[in-house]
N, C-alpha and C positions, 0 to 999 in steps of 0.2 A: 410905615416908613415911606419915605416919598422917596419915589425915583427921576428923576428928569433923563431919561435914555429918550436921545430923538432919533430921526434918519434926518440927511440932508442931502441935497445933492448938490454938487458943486460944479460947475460950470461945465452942465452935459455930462460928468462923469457918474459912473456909478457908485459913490460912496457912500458909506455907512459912517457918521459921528454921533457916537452915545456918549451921553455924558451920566452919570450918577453922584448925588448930592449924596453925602455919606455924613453919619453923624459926626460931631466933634469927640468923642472917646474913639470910634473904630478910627478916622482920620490920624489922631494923634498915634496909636497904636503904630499903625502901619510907615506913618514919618519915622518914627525912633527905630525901629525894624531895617530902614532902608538908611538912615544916618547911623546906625552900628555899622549896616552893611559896607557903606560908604567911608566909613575909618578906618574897616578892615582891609580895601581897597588902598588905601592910601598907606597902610603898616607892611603891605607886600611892596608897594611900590619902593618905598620906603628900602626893604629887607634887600630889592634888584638891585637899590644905589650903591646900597651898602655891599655888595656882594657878599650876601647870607649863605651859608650851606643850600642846596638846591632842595634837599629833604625836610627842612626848616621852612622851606619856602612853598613847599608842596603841602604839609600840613598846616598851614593858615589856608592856605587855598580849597582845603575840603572845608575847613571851616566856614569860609565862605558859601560857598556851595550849600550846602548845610543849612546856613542862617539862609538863603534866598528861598528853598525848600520851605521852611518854617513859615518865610512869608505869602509863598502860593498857598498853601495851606491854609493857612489865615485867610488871603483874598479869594481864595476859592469857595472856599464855608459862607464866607459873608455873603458871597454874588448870588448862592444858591438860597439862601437864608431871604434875602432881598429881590432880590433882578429876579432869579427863576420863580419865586415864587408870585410875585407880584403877574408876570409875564403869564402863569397858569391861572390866576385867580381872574385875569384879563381873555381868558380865554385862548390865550395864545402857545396852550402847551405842547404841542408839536414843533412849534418855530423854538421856542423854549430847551427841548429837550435838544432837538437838531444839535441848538446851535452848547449846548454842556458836554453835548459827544464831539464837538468837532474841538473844543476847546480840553478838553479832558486828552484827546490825542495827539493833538499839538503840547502836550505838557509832557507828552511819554515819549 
């Protein structure tokens, strides 16, 4: 699996832009994931115009919550399946792990 994750820097700063090529099945995947998500969003907005029940409006809203879950999940699996592994087979598995523990904590 090809990855294209670079560094760049940007005018003196210190930033970091990866990018990852990701196949056309896991890509698609993850588009219909996030355009559910994204009709779900607009069926609450939708329920606020309408002045829904509030407890009506709060279970769609786990739902959501829920379906976003499902999709870090997915993109989690994939990143470690790909990026981390690619990144240890590169020898770079301390930068590797670092950086799954720093993102596994910002998840919780």
């Amino acid at each position: 699996m090809e990855d294209n994750r670079m560094e760049q820097n940007t005018s003196g700063d210190e930033c970091q832009c990866r990018h990852k090529h990701r196949d056309p099945k896991e890509e698609k995947d993850l588009l219909n994931r996030l355009n559910r998500i994204e009709g779900q969003v607009r069926g609450i907005k939708a329920m606020v115009q309408e002045e829904r029940y509030c407890t009506d409006i709060l279970v769609q809203v786990s739902a959501i919550q829920s379906a976003l879950n499902g999709f870090c999940k997915v993109l989690l699996s994939n990143h470690i399946r790909t990026c981390v592994v690619e990144d240890i087979k590169n020898g770079k598995e301390d930068e590797a792990i670092a950086e799954l523990c720093e993102t596994i904590k910002k998840m919780m």
